[in-house]
DORO-545037 format. One record per atom (N, C-alpha, C): residue in three letters; atom name; x, y, z. Coordinates in nm, 3 decimals. Example, Ala and Ser with C-alpha at 12.3 -4.5 7.8 and 13.67 -1.06 7.14 Angstrom:
2
+------+------+---------+---------+---------+
: type : atom :      c1 :      c2 :      c3 :
+------+------+---------+---------+---------+
:  ALA :    N :   1.319 :  -0.569 :   0.780 :
:  ALA :   CA :   1.230 :  -0.450 :   0.780 :
:  ALA :    C :   1.320 :  -0.330 :   0.780 :
:  SER :    N :   1.285 :  -0.225 :   0.708 :
:  SER :   CA :   1.367 :  -0.106 :   0.714 :
:  SER :    C :   1.290 :   0.003 :   0.787 :
+------+------+---------+---------+---------+
This chain:
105
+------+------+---------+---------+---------+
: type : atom :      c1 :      c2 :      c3 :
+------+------+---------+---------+---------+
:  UNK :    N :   9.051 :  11.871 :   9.137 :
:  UNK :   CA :   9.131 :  11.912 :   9.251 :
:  UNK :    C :   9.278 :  11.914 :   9.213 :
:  UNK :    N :   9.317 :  11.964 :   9.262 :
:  UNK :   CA :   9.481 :  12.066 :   9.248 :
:  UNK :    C :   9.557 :  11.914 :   9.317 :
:  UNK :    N :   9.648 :  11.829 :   9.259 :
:  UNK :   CA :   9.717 :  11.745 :   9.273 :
:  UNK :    C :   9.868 :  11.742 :   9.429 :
:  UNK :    N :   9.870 :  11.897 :   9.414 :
:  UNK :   CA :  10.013 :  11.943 :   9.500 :
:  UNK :    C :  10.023 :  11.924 :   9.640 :
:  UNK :    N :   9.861 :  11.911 :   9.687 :
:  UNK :   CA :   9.885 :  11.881 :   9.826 :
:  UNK :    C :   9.941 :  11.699 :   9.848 :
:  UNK :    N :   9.870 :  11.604 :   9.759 :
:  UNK :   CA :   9.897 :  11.549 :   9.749 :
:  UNK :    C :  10.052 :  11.502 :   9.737 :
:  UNK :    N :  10.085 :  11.548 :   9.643 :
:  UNK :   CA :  10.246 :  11.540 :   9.631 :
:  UNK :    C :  10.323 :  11.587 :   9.706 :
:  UNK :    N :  10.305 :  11.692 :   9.784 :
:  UNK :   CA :  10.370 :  11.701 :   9.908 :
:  UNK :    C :  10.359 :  11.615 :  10.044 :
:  UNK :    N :  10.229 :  11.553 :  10.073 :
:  UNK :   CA :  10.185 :  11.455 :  10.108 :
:  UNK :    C :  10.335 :  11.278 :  10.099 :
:  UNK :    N :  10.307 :  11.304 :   9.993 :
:  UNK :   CA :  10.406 :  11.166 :   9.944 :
:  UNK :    C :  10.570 :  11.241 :   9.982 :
:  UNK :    N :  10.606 :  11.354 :   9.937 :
:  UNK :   CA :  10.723 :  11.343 :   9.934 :
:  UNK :    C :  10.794 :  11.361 :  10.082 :
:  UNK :    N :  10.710 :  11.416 :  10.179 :
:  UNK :   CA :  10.733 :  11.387 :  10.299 :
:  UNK :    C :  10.677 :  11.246 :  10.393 :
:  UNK :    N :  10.654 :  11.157 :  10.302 :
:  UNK :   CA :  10.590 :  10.990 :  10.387 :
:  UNK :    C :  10.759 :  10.957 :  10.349 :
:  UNK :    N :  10.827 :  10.990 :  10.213 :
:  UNK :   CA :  10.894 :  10.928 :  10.164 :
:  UNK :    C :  11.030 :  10.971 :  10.211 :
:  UNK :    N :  11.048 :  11.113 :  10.260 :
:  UNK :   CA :  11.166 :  11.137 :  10.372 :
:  UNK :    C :  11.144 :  11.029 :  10.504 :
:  UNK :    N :  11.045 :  11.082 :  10.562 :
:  UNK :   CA :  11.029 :  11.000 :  10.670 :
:  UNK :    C :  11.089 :  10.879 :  10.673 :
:  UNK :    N :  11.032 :  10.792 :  10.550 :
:  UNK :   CA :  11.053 :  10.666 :  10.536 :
:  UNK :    C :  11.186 :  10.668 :  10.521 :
:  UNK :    N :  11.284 :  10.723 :  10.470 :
:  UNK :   CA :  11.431 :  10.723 :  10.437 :
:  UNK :    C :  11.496 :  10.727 :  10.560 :
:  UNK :    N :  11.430 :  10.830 :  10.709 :
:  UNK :   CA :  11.498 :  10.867 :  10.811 :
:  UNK :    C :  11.469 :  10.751 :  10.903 :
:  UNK :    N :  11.406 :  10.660 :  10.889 :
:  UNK :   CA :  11.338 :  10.538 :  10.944 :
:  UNK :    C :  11.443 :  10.408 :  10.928 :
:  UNK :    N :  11.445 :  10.392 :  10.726 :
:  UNK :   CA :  11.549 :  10.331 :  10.696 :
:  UNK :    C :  11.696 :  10.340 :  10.766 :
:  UNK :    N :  11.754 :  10.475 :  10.813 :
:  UNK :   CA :  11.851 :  10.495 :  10.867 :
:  UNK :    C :  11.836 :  10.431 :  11.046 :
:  UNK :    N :  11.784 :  10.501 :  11.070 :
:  UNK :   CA :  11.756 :  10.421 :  11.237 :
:  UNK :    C :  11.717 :  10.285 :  11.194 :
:  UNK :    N :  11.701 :  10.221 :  11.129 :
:  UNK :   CA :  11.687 :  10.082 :  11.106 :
:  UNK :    C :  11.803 :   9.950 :  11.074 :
:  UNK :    N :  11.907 :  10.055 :  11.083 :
:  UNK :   CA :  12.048 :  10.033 :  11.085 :
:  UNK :    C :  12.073 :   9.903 :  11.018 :
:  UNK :    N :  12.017 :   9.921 :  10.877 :
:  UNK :   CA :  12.051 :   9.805 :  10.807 :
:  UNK :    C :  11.907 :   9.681 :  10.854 :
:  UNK :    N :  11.855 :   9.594 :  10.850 :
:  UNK :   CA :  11.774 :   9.505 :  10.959 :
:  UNK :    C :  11.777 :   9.480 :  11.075 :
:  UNK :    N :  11.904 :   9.559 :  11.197 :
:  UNK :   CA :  11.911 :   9.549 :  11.281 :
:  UNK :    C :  11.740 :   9.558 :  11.406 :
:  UNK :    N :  11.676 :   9.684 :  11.354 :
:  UNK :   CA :  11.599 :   9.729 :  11.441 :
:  UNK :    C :  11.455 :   9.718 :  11.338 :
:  UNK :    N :  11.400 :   9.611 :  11.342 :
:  UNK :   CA :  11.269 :   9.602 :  11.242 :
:  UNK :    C :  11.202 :   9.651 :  11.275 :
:  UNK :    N :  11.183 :   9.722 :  11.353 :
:  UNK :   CA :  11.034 :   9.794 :  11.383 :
:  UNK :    C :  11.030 :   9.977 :  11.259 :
:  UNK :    N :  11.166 :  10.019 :  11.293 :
:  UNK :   CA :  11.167 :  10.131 :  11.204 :
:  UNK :    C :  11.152 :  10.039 :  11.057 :
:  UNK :    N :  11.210 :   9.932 :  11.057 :
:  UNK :   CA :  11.168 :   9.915 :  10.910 :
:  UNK :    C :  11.053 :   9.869 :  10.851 :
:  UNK :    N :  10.962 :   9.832 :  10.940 :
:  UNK :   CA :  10.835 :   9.783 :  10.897 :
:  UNK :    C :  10.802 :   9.917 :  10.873 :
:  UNK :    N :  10.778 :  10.029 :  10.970 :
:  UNK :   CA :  10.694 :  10.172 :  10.917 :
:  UNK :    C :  10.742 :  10.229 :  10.798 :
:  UNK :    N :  10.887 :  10.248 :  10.829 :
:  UNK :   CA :  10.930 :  10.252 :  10.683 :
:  UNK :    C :  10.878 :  10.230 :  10.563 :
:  UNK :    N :  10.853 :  10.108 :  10.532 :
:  UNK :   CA :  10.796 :  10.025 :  10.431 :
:  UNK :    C :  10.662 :  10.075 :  10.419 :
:  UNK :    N :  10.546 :  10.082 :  10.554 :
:  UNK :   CA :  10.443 :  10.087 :  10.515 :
:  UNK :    C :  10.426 :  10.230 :  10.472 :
:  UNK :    N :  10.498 :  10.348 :  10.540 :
:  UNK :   CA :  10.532 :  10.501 :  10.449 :
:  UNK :    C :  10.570 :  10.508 :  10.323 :
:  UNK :    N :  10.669 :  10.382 :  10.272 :
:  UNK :   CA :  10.630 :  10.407 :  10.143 :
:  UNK :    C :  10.528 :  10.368 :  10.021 :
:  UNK :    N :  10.424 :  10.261 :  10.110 :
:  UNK :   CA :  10.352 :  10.233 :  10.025 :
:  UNK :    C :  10.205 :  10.365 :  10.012 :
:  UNK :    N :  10.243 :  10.433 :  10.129 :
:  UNK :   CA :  10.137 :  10.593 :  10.148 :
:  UNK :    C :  10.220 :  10.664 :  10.034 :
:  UNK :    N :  10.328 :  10.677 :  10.060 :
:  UNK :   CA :  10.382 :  10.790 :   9.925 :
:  UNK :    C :  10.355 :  10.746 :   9.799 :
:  UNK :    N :  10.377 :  10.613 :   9.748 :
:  UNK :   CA :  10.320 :  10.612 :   9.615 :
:  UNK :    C :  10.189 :  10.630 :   9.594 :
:  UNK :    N :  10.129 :  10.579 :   9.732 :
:  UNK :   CA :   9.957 :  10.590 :   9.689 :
:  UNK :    C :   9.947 :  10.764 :   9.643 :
:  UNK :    N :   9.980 :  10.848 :   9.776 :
:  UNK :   CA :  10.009 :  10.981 :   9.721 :
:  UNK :    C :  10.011 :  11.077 :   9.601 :
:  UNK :    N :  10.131 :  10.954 :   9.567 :
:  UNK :   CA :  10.175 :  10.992 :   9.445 :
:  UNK :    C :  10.083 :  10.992 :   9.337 :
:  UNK :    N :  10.007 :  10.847 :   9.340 :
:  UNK :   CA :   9.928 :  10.821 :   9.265 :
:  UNK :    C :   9.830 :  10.934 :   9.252 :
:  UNK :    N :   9.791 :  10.965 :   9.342 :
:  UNK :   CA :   9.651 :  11.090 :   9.378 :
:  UNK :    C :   9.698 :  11.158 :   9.301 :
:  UNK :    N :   9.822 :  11.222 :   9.313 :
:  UNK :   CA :   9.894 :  11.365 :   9.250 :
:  UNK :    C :   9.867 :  11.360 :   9.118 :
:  UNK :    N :   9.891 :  11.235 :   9.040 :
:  UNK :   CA :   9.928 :  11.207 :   8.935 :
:  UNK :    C :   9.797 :  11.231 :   8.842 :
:  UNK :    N :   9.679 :  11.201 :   8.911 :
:  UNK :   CA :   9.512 :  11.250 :   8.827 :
:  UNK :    C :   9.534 :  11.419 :   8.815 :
:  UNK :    N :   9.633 :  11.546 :   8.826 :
:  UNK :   CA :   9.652 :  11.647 :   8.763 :
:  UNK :    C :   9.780 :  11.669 :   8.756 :
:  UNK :    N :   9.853 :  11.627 :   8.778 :
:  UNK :   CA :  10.022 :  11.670 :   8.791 :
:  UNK :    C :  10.075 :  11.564 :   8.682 :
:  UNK :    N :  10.156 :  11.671 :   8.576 :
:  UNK :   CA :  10.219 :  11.537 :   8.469 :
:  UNK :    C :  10.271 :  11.472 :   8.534 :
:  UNK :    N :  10.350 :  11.356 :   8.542 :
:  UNK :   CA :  10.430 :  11.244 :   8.610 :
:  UNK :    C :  10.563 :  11.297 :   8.561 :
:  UNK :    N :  10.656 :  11.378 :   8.466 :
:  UNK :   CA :  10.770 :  11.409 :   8.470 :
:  UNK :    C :  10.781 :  11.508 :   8.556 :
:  UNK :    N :  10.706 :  11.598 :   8.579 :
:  UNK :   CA :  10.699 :  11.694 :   8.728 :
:  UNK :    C :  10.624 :  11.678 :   8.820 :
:  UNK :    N :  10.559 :  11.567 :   8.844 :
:  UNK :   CA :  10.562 :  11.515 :   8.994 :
:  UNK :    C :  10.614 :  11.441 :   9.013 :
:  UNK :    N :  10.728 :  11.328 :   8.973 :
:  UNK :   CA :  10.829 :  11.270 :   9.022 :
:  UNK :    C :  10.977 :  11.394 :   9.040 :
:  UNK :    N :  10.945 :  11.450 :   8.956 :
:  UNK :   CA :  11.101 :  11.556 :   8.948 :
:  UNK :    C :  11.060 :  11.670 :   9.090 :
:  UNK :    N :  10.945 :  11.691 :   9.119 :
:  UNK :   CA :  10.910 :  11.782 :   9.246 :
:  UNK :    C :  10.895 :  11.669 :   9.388 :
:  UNK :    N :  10.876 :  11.535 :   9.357 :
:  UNK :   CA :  10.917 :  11.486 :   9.436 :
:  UNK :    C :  11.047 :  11.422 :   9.486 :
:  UNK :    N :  11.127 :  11.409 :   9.415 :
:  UNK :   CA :  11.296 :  11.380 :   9.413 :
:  UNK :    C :  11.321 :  11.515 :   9.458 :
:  UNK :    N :  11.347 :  11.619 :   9.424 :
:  UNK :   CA :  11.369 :  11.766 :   9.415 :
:  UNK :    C :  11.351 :  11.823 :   9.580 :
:  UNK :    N :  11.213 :  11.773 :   9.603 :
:  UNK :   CA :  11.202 :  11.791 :   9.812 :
:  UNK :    C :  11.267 :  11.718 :   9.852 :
:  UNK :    N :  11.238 :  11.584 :   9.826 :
:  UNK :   CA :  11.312 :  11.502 :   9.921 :
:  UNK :    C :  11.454 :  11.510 :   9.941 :
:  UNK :    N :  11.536 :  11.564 :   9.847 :
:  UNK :   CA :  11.684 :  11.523 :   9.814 :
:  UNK :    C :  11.695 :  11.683 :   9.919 :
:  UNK :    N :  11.612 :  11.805 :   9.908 :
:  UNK :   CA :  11.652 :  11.916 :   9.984 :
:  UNK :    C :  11.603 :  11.863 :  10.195 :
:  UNK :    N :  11.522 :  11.862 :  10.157 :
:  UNK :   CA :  11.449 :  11.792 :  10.308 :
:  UNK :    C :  11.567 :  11.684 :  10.354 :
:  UNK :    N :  11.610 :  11.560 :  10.279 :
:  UNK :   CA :  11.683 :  11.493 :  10.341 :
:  UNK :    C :  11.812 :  11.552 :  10.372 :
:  UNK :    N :  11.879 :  11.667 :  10.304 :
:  UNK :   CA :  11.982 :  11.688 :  10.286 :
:  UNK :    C :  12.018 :  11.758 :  10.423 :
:  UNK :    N :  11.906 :  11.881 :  10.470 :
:  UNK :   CA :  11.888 :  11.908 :  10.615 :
:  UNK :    C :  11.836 :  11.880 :  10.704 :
:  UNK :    N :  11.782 :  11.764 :  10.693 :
:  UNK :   CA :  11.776 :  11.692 :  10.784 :
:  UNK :    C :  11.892 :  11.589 :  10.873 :
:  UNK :    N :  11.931 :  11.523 :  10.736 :
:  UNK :   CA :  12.049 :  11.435 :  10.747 :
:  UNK :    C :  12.149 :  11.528 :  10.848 :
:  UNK :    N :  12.167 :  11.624 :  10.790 :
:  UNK :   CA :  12.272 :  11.766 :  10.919 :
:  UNK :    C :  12.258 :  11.738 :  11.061 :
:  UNK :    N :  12.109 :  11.787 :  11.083 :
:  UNK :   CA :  12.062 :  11.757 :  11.252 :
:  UNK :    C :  12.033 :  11.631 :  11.281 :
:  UNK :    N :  12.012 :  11.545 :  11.217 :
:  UNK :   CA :  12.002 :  11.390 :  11.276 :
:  UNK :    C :  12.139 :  11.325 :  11.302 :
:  UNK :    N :  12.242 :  11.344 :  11.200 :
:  UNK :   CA :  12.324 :  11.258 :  11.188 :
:  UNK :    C :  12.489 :  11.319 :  11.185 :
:  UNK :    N :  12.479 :  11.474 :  11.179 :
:  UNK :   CA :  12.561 :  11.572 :  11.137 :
:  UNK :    C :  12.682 :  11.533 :  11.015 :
:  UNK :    N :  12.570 :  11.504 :  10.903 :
:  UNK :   CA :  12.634 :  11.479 :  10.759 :
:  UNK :    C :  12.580 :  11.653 :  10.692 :
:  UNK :    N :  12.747 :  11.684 :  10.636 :
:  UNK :   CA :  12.724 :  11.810 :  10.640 :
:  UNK :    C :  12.763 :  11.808 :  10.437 :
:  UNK :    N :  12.695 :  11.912 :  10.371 :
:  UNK :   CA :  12.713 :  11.870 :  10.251 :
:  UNK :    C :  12.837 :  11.988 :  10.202 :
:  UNK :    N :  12.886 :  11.940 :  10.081 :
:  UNK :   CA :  13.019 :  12.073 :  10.080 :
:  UNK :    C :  12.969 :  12.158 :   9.958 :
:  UNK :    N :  13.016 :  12.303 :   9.946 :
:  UNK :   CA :  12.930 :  12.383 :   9.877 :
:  UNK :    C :  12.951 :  12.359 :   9.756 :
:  UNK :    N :  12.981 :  12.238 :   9.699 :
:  UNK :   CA :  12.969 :  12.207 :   9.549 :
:  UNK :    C :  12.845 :  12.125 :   9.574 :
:  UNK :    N :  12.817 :  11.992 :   9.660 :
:  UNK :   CA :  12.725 :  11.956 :   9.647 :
:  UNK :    C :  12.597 :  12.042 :   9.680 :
:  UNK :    N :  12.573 :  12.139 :   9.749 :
:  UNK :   CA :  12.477 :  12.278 :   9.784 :
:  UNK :    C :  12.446 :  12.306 :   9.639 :
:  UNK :    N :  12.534 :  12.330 :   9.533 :
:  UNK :   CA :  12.548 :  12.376 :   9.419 :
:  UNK :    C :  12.429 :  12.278 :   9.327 :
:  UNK :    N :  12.485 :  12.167 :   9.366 :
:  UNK :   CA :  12.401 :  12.044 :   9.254 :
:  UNK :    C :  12.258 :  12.067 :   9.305 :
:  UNK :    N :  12.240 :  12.048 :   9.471 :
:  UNK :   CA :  12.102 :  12.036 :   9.514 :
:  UNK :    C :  12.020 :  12.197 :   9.441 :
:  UNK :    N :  12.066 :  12.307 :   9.423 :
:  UNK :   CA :  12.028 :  12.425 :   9.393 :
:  UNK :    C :  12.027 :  12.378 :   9.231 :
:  UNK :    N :  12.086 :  12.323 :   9.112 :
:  UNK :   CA :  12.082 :  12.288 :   8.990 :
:  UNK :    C :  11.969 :  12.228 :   9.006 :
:  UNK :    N :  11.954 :  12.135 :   9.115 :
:  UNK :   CA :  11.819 :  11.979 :   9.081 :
:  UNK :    C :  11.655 :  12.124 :   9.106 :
:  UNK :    N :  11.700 :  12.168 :   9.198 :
:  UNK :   CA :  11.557 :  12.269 :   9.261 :
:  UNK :    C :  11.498 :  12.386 :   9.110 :
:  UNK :    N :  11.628 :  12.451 :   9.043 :
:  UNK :   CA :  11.618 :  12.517 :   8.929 :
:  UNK :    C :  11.550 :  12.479 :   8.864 :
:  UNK :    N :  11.602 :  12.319 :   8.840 :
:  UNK :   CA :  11.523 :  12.266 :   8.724 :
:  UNK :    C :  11.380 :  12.236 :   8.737 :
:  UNK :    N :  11.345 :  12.184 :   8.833 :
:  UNK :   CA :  11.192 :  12.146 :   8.934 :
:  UNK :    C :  11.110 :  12.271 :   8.858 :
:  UNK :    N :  11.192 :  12.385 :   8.915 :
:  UNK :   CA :  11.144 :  12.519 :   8.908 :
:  UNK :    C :  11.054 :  12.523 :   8.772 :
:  UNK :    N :  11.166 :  12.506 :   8.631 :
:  UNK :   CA :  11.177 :  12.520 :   8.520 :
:  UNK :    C :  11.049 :  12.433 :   8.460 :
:  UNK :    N :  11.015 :  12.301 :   8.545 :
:  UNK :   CA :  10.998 :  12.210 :   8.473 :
:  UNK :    C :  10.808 :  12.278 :   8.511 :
:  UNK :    N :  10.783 :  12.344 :   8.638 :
:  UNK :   CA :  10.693 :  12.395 :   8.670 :
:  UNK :    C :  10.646 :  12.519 :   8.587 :
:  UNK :    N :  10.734 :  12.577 :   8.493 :
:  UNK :   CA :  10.696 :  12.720 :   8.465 :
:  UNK :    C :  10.549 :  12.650 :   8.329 :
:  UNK :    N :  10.518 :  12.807 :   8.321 :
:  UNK :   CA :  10.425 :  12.794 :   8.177 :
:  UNK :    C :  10.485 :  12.768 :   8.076 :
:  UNK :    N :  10.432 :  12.688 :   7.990 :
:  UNK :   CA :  10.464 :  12.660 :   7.829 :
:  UNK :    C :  10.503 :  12.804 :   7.719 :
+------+------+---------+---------+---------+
């Protein structure tokens, strides 16, 4: 079986879990941080799944690679952290490479 659903699987437990961490305002509000926590122990499991066909240098690099784009617009409408078009630039360098790291030999 094809590893990718999986890994998409994880790399969205593992936004979640990041947008959780934030409403969790530091330990203020433990309840986002308990789910938190337990989302990320689903994304590595995830991960793990992925990892029986997906090399591990491109399924960690396709999972950093979503998350960092997913959080980046998300972070916008949740929190209105807006990124400036140099950092747009880097997130488009990190996605290239994902790209690259996906092509054929």
């Amino acid at each position: 079986m094809n590893g990718t659903p999986f890994l998409i699987v994880a790399a969205l437990l593992d936004v979640w879990s990041n947008v959780l961490l934030k409403q969790a305002d530091g330990f203020r509000h433990w309840k986002p941080f308990v789910l938190a926590m337990v989302l990320v122990v689903g994304a590595f499991g995830m991960l793990g799944l992925a990892l029986k066909t997906v090399p591990l240098a491109t399924a960690y690099a396709t999972w950093g690679a979503f998350g960092l784009v997913l959080t980046a617009l998300l972070s916008r409408k949740l929190d209105g952290t807006r990124l400036t078009p140099t950092a747009w630039a880097g997130v488009l360098l990190i996605v290239v490479c994902v790209l690259v790291l996906h092509s054929p030999a």
